[in-house]
SEKENU-146923 format. One record per atom (N, C-alpha, C, O, CB): z negated, x negated, y; residue in one letter. Coordinates in steps of 0.001 Angstrom, whole numbers, padded with zeros to 6 digits, always signed. Each point is the difference from the previous one (the first is absolute). Glycine has a CB too. Example, Ala and Ser with C-alpha at 12.3 -4.5 7.8 and 13.67 -1.06 7.14 Angstrom:
<nodes>
-007800-013190-005690a;+000000+000890+001190a;+000000-000900+001200a;-000665-001036-000019a;-000581+002928-001154a;+001966-001542+002223s;-000060-000820+001190s;-000730+000770+001090s;-000169-000509+001108s;+002314-000675-001736s;
</nodes>
This chain:
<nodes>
-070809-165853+155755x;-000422-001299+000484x;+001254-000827+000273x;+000611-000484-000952x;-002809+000600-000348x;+002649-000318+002673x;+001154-000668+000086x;-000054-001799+000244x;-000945-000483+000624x;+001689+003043+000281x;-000061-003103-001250x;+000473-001339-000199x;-000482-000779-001366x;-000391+000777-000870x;+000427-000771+003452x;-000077-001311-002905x;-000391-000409-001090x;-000580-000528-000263x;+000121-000829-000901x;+000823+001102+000706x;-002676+000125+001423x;-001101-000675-000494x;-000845+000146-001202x;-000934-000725-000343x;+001095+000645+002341x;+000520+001597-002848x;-000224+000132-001764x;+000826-001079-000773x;+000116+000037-001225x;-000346+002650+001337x;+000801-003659+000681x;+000680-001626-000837x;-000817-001211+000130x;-000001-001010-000705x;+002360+001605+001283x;-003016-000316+000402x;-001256-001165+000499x;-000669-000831-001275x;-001002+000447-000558x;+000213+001300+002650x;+001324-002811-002450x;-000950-000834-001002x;+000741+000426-001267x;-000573-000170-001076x;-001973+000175+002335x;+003788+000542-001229x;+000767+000372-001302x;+001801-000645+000310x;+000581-000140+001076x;-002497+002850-001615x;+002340-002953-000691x;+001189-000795-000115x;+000962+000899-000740x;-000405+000706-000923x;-000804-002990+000929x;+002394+002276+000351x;+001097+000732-000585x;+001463-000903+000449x;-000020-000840+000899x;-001495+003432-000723x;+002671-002274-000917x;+001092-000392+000273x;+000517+000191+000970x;-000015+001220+000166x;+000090-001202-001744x;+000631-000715+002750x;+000638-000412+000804x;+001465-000137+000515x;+000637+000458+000949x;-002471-000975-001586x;+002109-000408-000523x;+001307-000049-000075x;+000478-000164-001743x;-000823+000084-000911x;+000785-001165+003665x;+001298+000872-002932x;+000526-000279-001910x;+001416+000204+000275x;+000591+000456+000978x;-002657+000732-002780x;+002474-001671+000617x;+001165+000021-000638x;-000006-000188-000909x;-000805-000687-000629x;+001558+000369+001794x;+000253+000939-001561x;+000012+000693-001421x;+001009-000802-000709x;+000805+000866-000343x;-001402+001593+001042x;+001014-003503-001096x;+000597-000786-001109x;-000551+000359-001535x;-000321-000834-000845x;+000574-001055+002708x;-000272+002877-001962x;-000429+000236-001726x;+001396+000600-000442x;-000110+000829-000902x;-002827-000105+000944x;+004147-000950+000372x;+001177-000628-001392x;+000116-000953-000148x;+000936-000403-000690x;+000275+001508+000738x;-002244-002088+000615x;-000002-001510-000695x;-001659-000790-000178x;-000186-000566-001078x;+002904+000254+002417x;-003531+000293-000612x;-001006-000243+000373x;-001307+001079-000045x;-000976-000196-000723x;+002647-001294+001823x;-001586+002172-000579x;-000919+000756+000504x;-000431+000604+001305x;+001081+000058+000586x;-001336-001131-002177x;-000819+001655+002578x;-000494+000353+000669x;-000885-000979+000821x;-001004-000431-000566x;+001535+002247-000783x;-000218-002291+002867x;-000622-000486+000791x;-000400+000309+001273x;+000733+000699+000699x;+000033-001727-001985x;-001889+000589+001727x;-000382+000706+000725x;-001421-000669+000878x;-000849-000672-000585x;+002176+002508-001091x;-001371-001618+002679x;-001266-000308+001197x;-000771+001337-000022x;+000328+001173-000175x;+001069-002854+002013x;-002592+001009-001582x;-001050+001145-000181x;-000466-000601+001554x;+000255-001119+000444x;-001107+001696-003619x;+000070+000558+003868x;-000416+000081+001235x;-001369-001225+000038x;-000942-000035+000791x;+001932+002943-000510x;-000739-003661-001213x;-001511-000633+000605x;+001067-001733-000034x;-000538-001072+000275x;-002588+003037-001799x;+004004-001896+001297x;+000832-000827+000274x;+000732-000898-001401x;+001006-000709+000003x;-002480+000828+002392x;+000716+000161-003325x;-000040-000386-001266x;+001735+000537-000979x;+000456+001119-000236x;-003768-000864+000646x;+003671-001206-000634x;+001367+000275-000563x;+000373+000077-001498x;+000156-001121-000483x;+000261+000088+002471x;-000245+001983-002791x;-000128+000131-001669x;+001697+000022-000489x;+000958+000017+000773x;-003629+001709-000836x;+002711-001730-001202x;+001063+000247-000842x;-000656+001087-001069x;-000979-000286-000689x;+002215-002232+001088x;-000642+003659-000438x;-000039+000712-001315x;+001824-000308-001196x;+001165+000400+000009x;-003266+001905+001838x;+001380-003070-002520x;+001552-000019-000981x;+000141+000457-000821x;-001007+000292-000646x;+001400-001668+000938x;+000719+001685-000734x;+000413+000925-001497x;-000274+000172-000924x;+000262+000946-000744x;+000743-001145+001128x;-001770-000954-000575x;-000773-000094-001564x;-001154+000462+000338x;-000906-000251-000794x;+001841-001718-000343x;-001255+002698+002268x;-002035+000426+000660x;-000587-001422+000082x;-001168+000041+000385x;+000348+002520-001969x;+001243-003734+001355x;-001080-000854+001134x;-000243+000096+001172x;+000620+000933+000509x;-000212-002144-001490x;-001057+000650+001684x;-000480+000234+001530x;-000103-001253+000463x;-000596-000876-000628x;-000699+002902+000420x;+001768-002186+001151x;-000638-001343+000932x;-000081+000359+001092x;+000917+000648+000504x;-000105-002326-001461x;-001979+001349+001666x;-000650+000003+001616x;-000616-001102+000668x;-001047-000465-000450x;+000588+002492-000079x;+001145-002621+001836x;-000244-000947+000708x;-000682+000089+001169x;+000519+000688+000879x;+001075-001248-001888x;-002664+000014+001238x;-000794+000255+001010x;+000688-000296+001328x;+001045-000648+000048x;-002928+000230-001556x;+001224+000945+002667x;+000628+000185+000829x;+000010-001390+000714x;+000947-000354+000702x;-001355+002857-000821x;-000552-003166-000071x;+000152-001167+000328x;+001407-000892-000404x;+000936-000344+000720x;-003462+000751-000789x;+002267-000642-001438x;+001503-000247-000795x;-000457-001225-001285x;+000292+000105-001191x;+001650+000306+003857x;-002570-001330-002154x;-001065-000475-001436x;+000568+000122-001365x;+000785-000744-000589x;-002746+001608+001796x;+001210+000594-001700x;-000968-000042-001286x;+001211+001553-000266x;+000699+000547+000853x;-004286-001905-000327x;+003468+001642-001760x;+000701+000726-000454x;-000935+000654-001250x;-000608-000672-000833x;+002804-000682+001837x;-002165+002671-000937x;-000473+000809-001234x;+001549+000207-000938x;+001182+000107+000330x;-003545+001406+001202x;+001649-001526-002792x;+001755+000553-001176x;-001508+000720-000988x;-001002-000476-000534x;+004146-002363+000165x;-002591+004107+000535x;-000305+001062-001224x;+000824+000654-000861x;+000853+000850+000254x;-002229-000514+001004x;+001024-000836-002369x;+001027+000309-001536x;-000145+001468+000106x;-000756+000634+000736x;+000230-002786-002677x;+001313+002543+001145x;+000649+001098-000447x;-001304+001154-001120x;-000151-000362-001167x;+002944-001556+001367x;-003374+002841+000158x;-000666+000741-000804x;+000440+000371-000874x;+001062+000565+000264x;-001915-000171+000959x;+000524-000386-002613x;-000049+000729-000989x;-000177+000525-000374x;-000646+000545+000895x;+000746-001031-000941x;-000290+001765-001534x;-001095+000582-000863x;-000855-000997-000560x;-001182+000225-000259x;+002569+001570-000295x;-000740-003052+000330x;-000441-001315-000791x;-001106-000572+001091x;-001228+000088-000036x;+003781-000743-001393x;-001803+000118+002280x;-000567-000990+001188x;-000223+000622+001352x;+000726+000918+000382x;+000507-002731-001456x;-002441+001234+001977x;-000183+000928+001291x;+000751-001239+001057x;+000372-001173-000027x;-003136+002931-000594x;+002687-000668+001457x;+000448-001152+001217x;-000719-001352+000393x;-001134+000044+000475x;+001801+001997+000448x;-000107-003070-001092x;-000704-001026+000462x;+000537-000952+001211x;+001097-000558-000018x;-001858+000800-002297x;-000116-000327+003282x;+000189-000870+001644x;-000369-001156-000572x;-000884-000146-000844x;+000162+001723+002973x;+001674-002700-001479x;-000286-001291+000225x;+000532-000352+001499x;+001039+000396+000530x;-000939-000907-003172x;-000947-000212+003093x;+000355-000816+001059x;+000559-001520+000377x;-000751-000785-000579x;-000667+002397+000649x;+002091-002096+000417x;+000618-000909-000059x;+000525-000343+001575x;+000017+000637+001054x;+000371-000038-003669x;+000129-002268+002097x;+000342-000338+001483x;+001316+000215+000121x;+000562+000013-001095x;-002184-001649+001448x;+002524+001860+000830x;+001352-000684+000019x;+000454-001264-000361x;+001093-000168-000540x;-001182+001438+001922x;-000690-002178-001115x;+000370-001753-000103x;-000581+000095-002106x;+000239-001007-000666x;-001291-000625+004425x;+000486+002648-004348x;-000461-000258-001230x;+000121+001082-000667x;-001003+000672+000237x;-000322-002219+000365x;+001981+002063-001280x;+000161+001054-001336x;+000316-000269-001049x;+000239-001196-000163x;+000219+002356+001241x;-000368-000657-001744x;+000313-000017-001511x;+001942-000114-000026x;+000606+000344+001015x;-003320+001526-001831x;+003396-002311-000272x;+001075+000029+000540x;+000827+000961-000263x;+001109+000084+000529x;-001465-001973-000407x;-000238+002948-001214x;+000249+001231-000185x;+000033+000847+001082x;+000137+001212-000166x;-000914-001657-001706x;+000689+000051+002741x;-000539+001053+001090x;+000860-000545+001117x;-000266+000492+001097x;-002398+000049-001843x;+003873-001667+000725x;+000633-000320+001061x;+001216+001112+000315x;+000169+000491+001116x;-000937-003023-001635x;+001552+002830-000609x;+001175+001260+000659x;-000402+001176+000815x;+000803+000656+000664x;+000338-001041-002647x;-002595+000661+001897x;-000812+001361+000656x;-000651-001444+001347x;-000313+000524+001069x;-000766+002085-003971x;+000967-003563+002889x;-000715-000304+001203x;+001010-000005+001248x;-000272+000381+001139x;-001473-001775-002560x;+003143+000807+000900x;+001581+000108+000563x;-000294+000434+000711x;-000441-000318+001104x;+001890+000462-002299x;-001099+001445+000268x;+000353+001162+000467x;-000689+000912+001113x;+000571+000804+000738x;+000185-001134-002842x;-002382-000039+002045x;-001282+000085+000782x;+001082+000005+001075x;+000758+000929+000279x;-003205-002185-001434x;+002345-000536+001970x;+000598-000557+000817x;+001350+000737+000670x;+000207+000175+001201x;-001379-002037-002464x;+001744+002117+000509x;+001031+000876+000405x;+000056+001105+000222x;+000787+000359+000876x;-000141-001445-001624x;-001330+001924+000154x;-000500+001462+000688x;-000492-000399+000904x;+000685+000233+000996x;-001142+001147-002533x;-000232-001781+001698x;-000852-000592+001538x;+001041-000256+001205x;+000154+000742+000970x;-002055-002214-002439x;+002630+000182+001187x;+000577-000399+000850x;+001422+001281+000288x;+000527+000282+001076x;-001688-003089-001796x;+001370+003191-000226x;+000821+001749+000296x;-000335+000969+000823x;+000829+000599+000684x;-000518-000647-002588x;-001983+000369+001913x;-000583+000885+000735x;-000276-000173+001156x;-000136+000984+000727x;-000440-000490-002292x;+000412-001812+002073x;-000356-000376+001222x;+000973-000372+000770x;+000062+000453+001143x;-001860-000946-001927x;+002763-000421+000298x;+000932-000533+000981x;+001412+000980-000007x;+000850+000018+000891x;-001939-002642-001294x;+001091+003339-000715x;+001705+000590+000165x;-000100+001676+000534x;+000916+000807-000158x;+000185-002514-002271x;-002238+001973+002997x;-000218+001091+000749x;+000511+001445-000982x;+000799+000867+000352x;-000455-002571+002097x;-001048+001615-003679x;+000528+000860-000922x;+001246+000668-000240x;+000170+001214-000115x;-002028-001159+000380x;+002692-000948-000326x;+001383+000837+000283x;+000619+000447-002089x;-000743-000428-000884x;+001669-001571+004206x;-000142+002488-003576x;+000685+000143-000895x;+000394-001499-000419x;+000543-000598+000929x;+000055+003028-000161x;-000741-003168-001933x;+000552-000935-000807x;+000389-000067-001483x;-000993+000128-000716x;-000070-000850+002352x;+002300+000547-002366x;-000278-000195-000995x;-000263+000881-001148x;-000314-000452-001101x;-000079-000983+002477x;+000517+002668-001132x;-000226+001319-000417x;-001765+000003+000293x;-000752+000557-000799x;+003118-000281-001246x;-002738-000779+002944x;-001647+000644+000277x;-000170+001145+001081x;+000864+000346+000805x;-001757-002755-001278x;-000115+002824+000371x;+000067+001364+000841x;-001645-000432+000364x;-000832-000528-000737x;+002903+002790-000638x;-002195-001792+002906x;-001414-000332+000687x;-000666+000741+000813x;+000783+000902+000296x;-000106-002637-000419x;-001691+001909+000688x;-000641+001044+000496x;-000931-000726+000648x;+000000-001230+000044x;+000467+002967-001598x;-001625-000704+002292x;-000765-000620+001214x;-000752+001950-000358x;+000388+001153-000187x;+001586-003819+002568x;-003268+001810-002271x;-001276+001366+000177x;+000271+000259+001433x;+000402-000914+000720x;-002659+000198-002419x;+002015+002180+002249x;-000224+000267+000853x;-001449-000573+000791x;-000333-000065+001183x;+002031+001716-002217x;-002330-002006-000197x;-001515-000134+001025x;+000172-001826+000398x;+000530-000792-000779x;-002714+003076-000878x;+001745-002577+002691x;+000108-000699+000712x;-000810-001422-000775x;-000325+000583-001034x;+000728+001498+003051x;-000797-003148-002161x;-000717-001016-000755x;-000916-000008+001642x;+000450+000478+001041x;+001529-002132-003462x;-003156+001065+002278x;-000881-000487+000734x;+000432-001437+000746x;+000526-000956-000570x;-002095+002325-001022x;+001316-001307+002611x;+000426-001664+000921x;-000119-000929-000735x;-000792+000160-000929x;+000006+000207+002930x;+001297-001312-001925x;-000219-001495-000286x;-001003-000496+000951x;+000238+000295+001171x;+002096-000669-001988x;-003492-000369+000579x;-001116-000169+000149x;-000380-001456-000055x;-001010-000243-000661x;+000830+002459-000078x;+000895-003393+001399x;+000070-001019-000122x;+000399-000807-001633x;-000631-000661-000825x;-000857+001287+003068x;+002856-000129-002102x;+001343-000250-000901x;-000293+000635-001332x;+000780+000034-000952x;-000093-002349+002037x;-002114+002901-001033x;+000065+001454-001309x;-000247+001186+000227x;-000287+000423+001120x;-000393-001604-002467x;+000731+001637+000668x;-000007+002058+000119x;-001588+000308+000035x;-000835-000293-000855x;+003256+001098-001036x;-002618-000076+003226x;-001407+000745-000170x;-000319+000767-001176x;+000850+000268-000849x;-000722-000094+003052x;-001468+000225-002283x;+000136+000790-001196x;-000750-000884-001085x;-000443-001070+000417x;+002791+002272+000300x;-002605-000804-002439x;-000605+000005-000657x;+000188-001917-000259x;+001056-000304+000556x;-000955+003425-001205x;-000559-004004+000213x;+000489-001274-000281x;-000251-000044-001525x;-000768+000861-000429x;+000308-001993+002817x;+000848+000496-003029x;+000062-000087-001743x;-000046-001468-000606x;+000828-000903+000115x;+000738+003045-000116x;-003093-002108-000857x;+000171-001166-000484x;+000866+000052-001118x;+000557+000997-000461x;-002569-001608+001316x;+002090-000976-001385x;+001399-000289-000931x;-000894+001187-001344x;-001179+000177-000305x;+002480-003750+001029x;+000317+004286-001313x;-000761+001127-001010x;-000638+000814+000328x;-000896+000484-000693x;+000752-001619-000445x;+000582+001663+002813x;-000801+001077+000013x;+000900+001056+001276x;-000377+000865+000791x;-002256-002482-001692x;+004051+000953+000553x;+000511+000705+001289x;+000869+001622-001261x;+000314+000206-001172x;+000373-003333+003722x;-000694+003723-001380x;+000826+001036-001194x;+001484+000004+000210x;+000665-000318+000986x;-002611+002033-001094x;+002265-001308-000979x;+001811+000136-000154x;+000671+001031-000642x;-000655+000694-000778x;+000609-002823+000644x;+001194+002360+000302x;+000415+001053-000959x;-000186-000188-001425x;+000299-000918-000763x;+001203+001357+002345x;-002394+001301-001814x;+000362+000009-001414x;+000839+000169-000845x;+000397-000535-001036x;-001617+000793+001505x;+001544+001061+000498x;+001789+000730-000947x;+000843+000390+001575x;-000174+000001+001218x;-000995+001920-004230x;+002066-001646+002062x;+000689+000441+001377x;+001335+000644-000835x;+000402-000269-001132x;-001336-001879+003287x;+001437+003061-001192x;+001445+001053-000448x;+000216+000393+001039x;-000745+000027+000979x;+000494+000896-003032x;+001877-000386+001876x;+000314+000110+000911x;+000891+001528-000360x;-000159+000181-001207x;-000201-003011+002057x;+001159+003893-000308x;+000258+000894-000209x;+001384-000001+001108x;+000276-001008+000651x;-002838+001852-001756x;+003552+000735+001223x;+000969-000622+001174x;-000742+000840+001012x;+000697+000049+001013x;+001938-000618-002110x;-003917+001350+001272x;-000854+000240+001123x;-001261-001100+000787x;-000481-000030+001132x;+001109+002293-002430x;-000801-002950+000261x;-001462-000900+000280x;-000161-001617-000951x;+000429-000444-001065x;-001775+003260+001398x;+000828-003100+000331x;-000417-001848-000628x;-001536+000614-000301x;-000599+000699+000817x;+002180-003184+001095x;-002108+002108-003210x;-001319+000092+000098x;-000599-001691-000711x;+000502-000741-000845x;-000387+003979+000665x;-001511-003345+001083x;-000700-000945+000118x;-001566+000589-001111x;-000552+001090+000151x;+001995-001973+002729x;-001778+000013-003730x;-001277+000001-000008x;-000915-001311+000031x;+000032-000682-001025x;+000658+002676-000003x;-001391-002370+001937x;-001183-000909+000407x;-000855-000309-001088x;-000533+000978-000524x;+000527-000065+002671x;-000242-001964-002591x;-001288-000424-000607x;-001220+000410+000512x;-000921+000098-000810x;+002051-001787+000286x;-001387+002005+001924x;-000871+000515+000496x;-000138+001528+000739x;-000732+000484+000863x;+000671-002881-000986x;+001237+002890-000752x;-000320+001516-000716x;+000897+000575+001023x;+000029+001230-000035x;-002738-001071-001048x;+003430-000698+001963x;+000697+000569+001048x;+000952+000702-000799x;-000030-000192-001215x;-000346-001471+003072x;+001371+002590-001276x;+000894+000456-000511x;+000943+000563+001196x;-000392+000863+000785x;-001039-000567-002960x;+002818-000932+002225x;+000555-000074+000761x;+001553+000884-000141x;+000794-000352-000871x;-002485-001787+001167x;+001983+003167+000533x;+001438+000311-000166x;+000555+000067+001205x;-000448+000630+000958x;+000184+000508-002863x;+001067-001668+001880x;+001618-000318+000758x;+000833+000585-000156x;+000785-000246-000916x;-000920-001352+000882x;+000315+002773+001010x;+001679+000913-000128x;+000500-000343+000515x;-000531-000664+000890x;+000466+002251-001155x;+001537-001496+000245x;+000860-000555+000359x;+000508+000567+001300x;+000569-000658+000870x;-000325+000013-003117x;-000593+002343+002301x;+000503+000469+001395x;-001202-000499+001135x;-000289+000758+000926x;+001711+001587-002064x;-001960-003413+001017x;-000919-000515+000926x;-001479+000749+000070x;-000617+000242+001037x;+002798-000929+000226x;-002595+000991-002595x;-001223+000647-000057x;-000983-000940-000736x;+000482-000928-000650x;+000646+003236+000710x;-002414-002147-000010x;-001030-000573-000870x;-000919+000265+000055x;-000477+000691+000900x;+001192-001923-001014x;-001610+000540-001327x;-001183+000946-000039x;-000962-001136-000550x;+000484-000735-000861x;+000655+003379+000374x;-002116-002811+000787x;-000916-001565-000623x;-001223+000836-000428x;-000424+000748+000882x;+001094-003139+000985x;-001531+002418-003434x;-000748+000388-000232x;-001355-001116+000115x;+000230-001166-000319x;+001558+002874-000783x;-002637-001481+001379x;-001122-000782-000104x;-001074+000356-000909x;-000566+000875+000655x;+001147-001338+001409x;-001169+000362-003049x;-000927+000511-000959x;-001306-001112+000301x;-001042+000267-000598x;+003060+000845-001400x;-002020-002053+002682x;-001139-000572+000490x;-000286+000811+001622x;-001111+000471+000241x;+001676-003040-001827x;+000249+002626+002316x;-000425+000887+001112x;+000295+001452-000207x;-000422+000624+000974x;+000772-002497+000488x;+000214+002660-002354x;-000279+001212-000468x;+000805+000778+001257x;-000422+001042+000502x;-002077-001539-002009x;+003864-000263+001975x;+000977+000405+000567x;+001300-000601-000540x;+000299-000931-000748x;-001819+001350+002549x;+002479+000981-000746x;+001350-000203-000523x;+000267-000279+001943x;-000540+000460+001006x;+001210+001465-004108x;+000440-002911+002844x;+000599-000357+001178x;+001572+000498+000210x;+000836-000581-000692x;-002530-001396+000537x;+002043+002771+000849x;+001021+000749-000245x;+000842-000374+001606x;-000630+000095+001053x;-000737+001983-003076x;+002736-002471+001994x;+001043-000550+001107x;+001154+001257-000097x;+000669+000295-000991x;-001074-003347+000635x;+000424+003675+001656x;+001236+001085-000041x;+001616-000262+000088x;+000029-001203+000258x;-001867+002327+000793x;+002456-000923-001081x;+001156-000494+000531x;+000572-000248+001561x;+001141-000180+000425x;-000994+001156-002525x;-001456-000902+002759x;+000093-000555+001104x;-000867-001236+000259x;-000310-000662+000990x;+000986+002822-000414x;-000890-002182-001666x;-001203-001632+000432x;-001695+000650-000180x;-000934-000707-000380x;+002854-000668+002970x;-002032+002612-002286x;-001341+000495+000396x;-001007-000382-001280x;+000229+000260-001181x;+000840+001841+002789x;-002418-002886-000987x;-000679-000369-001479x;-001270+000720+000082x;-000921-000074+000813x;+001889-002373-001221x;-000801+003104-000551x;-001933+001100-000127x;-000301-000142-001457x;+000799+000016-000936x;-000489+002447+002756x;-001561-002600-001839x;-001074-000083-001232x;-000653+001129-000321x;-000710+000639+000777x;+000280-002693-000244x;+000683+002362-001838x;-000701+001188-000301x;-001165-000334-001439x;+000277-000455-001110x;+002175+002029+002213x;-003453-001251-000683x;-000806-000032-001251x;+000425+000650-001323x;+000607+001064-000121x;-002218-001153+001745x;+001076-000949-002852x;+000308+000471-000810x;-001161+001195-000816x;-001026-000573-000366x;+002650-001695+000630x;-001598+003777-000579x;-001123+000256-000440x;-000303-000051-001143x;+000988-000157-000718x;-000975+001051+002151x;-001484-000797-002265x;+000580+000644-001028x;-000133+001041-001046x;-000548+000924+000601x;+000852-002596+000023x;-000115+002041-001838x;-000102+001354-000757x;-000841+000833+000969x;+000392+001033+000542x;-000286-001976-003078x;-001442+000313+002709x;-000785+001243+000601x;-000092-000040+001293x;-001000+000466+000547x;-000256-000258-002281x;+001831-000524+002141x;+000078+000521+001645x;+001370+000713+000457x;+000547-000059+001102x;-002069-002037-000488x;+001884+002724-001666x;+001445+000467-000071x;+000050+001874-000001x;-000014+000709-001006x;+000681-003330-000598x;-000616+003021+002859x;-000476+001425-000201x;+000891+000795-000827x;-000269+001176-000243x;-000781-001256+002362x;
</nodes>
């Protein structure tokens, strides 16, 4: 199945940089929505609009993950060195055309994001607390890996390959090193001759 209408109505990473010898992991997700993964495993994700802001604490054995939503103009003030920093991954990713800074290192998915659609991204829309973001993420010296709150699972090689799993559409989205994008279903145990 060629191109990436097995992405239709699904969100994955885009673009990032990788500041985790100081900060953490940032990054645009294809629905336009801009997150921070930081060192300590908090999360923050900004809607694509720009508003309202999700911050999800850190999981435990003790404690589960917990989302709050919040404004830019209103947070908690615990939460201002990560709102900064928001801002600045942001304004990093967009305006400085991902270049090398600072000891950061950056990347770009092969798969393409969906048009802008009267100044937002086609594609899935997310109310406040309900957009997804990275859960974990690693990186290796072959691949960046991504995992989605909404179960995506994303790898990024570095010799210009990739592979996007979907477990809600029950495909893998796979980019060659020529750009070429084909979807292959995922099967399973028993349909496995």
């Amino acid at each position: 199945v060629p191109g990436t209408d097995a992405l239709a109505g699904e969100v994955w990473v885009t673009k990032w940089v990788d500041f985790s010898s100081k900060y953490g992991v940032g990054y645009i997700l294809s629905n336009g929505c801009v997150g921070v993964y930081f060192n300590d495993s908090t999360k923050i994700i900004q809607a694509s609009e720009g508003a309202a802001f999700d911050y999800i604490t850190r999981r435990t054995p003790e404690n589960p993950e917990v989302r709050t939503t919040h404004s830019l103009d209103d947070y908690p003030e615990e939460l201002k060195k990560k709102v900064t920093l928001l801002r600045h991954f942001n304004n990093y990713m967009v305006t400085d055309a991902l270049e090398r800074r600072d000891g950061a290192t950056t990347g770009e998915s092969s798969l393409a994001a969906p048009p802008l659609q009267g100044g937002a991204r086609a594609g899935p829309g997310h109310a406040p607390g309900q957009a997804p973001y990275v859960k974990k993420w690693t990186r290796d010296r072959y691949a960046i890996f991504f995992q989605l709150s909404n179960k995506m699972v994303q790898v990024v090689f570095f010799d210009k390959t990739e592979a996007v799993v979907s477990s809600k559409a029950h495909m893998v989205t796979y980019v060659n090193k020529q750009g070429e994008v084909n979807a292959y279903p995922l099967l399973n145990g028993s349909e496995v001759n």
